[in-house]
C-alpha positions in Angstrom: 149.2 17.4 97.1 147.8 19.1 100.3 149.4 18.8 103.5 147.0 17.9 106.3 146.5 21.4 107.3 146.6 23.7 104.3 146.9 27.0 104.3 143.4 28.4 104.0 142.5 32.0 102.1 138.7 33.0 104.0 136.9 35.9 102.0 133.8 37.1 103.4 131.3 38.5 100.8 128.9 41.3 102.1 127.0 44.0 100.2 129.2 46.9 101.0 132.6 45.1 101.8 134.5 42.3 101.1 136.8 41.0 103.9 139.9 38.8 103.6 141.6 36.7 106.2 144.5 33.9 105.4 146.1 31.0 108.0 148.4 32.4 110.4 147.3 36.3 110.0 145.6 38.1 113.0 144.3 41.5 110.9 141.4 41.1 108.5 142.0 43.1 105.1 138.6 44.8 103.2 137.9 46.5 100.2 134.7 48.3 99.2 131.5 46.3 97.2 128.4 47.3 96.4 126.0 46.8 93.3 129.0 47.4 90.9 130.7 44.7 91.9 130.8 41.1 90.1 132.7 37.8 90.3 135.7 38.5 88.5 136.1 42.2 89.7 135.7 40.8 93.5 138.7 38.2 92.4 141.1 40.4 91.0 140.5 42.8 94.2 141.5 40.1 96.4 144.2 38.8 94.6 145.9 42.4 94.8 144.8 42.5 98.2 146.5 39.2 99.1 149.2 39.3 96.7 151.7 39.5 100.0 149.8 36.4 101.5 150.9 32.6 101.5 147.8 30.3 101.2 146.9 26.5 99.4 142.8 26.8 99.4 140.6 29.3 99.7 137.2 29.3 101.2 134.8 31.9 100.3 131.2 33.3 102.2 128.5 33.9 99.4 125.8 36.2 99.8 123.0 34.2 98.8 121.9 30.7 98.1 124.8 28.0 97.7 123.8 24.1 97.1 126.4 21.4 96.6 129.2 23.8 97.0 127.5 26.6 94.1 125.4 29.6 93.9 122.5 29.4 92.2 121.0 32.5 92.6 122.5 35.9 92.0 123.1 38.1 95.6 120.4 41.1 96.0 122.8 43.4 96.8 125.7 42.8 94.5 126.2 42.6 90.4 125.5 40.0 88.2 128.1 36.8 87.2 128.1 34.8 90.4 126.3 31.9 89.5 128.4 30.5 86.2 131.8 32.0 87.5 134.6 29.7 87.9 135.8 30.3 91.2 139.0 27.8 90.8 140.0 28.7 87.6 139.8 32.3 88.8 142.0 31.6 91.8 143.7 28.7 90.6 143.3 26.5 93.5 140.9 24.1 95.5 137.8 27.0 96.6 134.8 25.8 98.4 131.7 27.9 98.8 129.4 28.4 101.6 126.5 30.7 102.2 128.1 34.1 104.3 125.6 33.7 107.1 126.1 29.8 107.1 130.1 30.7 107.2 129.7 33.0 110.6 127.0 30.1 111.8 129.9 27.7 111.4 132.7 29.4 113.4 130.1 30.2 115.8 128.6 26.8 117.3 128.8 25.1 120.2 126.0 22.0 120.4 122.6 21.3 120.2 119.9 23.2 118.0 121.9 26.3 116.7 120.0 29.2 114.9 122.2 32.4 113.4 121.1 35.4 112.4 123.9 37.8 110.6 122.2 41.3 110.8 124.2 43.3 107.6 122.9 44.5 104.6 120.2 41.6 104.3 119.3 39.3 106.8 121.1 36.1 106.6 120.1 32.9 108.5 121.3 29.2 108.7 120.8 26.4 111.4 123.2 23.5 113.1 121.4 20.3 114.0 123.6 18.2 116.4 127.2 19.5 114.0 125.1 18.8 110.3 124.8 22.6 108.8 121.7 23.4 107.1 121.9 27.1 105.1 118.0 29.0 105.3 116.5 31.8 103.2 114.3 33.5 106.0 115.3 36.9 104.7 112.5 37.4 102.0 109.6 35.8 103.9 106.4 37.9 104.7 106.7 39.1 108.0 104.3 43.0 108.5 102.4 45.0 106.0 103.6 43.0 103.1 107.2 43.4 104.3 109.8 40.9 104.6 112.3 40.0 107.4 114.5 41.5 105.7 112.9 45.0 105.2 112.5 45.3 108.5 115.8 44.0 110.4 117.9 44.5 107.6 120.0 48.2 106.6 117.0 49.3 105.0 114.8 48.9 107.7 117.7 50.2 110.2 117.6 53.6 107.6 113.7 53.6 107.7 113.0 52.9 111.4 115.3 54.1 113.1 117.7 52.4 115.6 115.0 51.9 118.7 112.5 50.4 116.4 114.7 48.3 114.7 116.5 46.8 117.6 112.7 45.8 118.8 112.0 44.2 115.5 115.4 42.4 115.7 114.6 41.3 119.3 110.7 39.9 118.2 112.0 38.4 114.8 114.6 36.3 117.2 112.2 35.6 119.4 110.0 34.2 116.5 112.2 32.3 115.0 113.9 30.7 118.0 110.0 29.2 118.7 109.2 28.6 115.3 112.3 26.2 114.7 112.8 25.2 118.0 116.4 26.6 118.6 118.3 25.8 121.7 120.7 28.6 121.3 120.0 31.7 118.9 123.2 33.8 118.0 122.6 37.1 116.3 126.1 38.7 114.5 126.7 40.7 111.0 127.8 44.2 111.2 125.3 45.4 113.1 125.0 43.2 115.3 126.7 45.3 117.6 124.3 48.4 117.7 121.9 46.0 119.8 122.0 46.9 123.6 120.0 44.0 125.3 119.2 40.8 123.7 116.2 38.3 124.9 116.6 35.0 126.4 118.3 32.7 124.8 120.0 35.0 122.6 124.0 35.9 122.4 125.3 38.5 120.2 128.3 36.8 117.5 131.1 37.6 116.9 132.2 38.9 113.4 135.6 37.1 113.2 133.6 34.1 113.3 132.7 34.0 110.0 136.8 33.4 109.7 136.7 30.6 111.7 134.3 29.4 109.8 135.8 29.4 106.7 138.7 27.7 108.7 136.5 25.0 109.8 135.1 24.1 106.1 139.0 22.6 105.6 139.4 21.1 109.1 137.9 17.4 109.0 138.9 17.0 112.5 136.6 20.5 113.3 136.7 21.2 117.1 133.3 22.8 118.2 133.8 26.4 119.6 134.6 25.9 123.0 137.4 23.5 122.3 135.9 20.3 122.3 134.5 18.0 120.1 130.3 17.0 122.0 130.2 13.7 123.0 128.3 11.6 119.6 128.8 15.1 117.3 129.4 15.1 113.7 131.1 17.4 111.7 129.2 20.3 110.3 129.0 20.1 106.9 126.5 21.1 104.6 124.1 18.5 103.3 122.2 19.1 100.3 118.5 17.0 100.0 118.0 15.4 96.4 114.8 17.3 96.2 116.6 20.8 97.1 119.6 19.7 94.4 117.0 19.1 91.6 115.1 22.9 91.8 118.5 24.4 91.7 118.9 22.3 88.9 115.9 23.1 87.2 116.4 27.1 88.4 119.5 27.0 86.7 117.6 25.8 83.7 114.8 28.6 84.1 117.4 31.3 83.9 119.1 29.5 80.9 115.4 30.4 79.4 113.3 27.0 79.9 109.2 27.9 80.5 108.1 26.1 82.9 106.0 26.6 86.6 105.6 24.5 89.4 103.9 23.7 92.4 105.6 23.2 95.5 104.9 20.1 98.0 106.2 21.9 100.9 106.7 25.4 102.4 110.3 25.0 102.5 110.6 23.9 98.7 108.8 27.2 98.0 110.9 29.2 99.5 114.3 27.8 97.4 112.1 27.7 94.1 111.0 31.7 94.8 114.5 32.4 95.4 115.7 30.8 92.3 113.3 32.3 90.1 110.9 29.4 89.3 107.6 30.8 89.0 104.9 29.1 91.1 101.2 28.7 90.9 98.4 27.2 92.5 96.8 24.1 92.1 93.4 24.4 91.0 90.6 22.9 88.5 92.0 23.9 85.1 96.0 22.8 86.4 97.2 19.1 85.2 100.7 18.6 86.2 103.3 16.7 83.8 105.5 15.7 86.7 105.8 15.3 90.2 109.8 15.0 91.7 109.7 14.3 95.5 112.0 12.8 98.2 111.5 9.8 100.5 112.4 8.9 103.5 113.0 5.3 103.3 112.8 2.9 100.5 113.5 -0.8 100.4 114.8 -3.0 97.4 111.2 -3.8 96.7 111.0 0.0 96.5 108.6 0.2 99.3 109.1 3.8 100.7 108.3 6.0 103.8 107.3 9.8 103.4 106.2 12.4 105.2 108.3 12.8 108.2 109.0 16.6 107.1 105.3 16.7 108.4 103.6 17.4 104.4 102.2 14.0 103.8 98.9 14.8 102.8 100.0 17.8 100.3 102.5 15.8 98.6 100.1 12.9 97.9 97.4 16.0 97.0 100.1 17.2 94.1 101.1 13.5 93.1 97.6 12.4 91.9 96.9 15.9 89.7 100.1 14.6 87.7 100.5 12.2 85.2 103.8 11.1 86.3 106.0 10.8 89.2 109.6 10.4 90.1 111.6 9.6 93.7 114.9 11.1 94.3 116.5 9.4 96.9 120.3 8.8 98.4 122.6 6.0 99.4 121.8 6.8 103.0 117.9 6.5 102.6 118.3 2.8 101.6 116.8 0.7 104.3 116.0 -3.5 105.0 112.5 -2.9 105.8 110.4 -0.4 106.8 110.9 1.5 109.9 114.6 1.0 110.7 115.2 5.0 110.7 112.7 6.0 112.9 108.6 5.3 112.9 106.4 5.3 110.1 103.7 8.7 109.8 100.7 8.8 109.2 99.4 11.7 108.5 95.3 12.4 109.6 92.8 15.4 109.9 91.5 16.4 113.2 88.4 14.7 113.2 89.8 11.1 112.0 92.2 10.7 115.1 90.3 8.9 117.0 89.5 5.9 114.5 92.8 6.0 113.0 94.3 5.7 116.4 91.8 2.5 117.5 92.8 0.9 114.0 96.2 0.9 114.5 96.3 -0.3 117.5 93.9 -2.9 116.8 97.2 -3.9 114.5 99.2 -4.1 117.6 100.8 -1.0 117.1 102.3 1.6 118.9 100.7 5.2 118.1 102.9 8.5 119.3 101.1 12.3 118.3 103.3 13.9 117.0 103.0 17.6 117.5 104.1 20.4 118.9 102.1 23.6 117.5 102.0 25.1 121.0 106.0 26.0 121.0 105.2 27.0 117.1 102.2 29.3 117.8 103.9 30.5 120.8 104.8 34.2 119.2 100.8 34.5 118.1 99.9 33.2 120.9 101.5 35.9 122.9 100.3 39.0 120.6 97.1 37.8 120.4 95.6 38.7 124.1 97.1 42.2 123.3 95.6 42.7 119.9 92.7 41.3 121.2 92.1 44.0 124.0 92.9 46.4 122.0 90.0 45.2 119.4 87.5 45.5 121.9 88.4 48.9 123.9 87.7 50.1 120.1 84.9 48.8 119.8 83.7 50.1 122.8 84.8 53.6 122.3 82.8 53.3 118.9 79.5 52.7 120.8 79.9 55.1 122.9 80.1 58.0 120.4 77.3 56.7 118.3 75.8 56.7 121.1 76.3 60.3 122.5 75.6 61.5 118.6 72.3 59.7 118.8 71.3 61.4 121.7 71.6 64.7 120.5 73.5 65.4 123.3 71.5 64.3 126.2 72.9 61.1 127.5 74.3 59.3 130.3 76.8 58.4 131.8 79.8 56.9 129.8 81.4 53.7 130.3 84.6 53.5 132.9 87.3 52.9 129.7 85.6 56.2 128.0 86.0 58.7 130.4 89.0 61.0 131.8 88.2 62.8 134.6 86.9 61.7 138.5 86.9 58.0 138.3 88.7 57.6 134.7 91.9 57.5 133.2 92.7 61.1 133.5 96.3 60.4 133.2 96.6 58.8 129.7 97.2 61.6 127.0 94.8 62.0 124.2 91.4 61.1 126.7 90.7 64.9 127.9 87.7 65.3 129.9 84.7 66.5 128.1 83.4 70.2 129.1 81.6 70.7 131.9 77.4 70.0 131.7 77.9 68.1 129.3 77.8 64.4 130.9 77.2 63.5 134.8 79.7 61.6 136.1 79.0 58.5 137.7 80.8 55.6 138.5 79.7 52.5 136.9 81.1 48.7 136.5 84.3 48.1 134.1 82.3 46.1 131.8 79.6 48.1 131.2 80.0 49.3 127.3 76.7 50.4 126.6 74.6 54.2 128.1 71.5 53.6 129.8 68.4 53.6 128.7 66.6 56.8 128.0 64.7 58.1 131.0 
């Protein structure tokens, strides 16, 4: 039987190393990984590694996706074997296994909206929401030119970019992200972490040694936040798993096991987990009928009345229910409800142009009606490239005229436009704009706005 405060064994998984910590050492031990290393090579390596080292449990940080305490998806950057290993036959004791980045996440929050960001090999994310622990896959999402997150902020985008590019695509993917999801605090640690110089608002750089903590924490049940107190109305930060997300790693499992099947996702989010597992996807169109539908719910009574759509996807999971010929709810113990309404209020979910009589029926009901929105903070990252790209869309444009416009005239034209020129009354002193040779155009100056030569004399 465990004492209260066992002895706890923390191995941190990365692509090119594999660190080891146990209770009541200071000094982190680390051997070598890579793509030649599996599950039961990376056990045997830390058993001789430990093999001086007293511990009762042991707590391990997986590179890649982890849902009720198991992988289900291979790591990118390591071998094969992860996902059917028996970790606690392997080490024969209690293990528990977390995402890496979720791990570091874990040993490194403090309150309110937490978003990490563990620059190593990959990119690894994960988010804390008032102390519950929720473990992303932002890494492989489109983000430039076809590229992902991880091409760009990741050791291969480091190698490809160079370190001043890279630490400003580290600095506008944090920035993105923090809007996107609304983060209070953003930390940014992994190995590299510490090659950053300046870091934008709202940003604080982690520390590695966190990830230790971490896996410290995942045995605690009493689990102190960082600065040494427990937040007034906090819960512990433990990983929750949705039904919906437990079924598609489920049914990936089943995929690799050599099942044909293909989906169609009812939310962005379940997309991303089905891509990562492997579940091919397509899109729902006339010559698609589905055979089954599995969704979540957000409340359901004993009459099995239920609430949905307060993950804001309402109209595209009721789009996807009625092209199948059958559907099933996967709910908990903790979405049971009375009536109606007792978690929180009841969406409904309306286009643009139907707000207005929705809004009068339901209160005609004697109802309350809150909008719920917030695409401004959302759209904030777009909305602050877009002046830019704009500009620069329509300085182009104008440049274009212009030479069409001097080619046209066989050389006998005008004056140019203000943003066109480079000498007396231009921008002389931006390289690349040289001043024409002389005779060849009168100068004269004219308004900023003016795009287009005069007309021919």
């Amino acid at each position: 039987m465990l004492s209260r405060r066992p002895k706890v064994l923390v191995i941190d998984v990365g692509g090119t190393h594999v660190k080891v910590l146990a209770s009541g050492h200071r000094e982190p031990r680390e051997i070598p990984s890579g793509p030649s290393m599996d599950a039961s090579g990376m056990v045997a390596a830390v058993k001789r590694l430990a093999a001086d080292w007293r511990y009762d449990v042991v707590s391990i940080g997986y590179p890649g996706v982890v849902v009720h305490g198991r992988p289900v998806a291979e790591p990118y950057n390591l071998g094969p074997g992860w996902v059917s290993f028996d970790f606690r036959r392997a080490f024969g004791r209690p293990v528990r296994i977390i995402n890496d980045a979720a791990m570091q996440a874990l040993g490194s929050y403090r309150r309110g909206r937490m978003l990490f960001l563990g620059l190593g090999t990959g990119l690894g994310s994960a988010m804390i929401i008032d102390g519950v622990l929720e473990p992303m896959e932002l890494a492989h999402l489109p983000y430039r030119k076809g590229r992902t997150y991880e091409d760009y902020v990741g050791r291969r985008g480091l190698e490809r970019l160079g370190k001043k590019r890279w630490r400003r695509h580290v600095a506008d993917v944090a920035e993105r992200l923090q809007a996107a999801l609304e983060a209070d605090d953003v930390v940014v640690g992994g190995g590299n972490a510490k090659l950053l110089k300046t870091l934008p608002a709202g940003v604080r750089r982690g520390d590695n040694a966190n990830a230790f903590l971490g896996g410290l924490r995942l045995w605690d049940d009493r689990l102190v936040h960082a600065d040494g107190a427990r937040a007034r109305g906090a819960r512990p930060a433990v990983a929750r798993a949705r039904p919906g997300a437990t079924f598609i790693a489920q049914l990936g499992e089943r995929v690799r096991q050599g099942l044909r099947v293909a989906g169609v996702p009812t939310s962005e989010a379940s997309g991303r987990l089905a891509r990562a597992l492997g579940i091919p996807l397509i899109e729902l169109d006339e010559e698609v009928e589905l055979d089954l539908t599995v969704d979540g719910a957000d409340e359901v009574t004993p009459a099995l009345d239920l609430v949905k759509g307060r993950g804001g996807a309402l109209v595209r999971e009721r789009i996807v229910a009625s092209a199948s010929k059958r559907q099933v709810i996967l709910v908990g113990r903790d979405k049971l409800v009375g009536a109606l309404g007792e978690r929180g209020p009841i969406p409904v979910e309306v286009i643009p142009l139907a707000r207005g009589p929705v809004t009068r029926r339901l209160r005609a009901l004697g109802l309350r009606v809150t909008l719920r929105a917030t695409p401004h903070r959302q759209r904030q990252p777009d909305a602050r490239l877009r002046p830019a790209r704009a500009a620069r869309g329509r300085r182009r444009r104008a440049h274009a005229r212009c030479r069409r416009a001097r080619h046209s005239r066989g050389g006998r034209h005008g004056p140019l436009p203000r943003h066109c020129r480079a000498g007396p009354g231009g921008r002389s002193g931006r390289p690349g704009r040289r001043a024409p040779p002389e005779g060849l155009l009168r100068w004269r100056r004219v308004p900023r706005s003016t795009c287009s030569p005069p007309a021919r004399r």
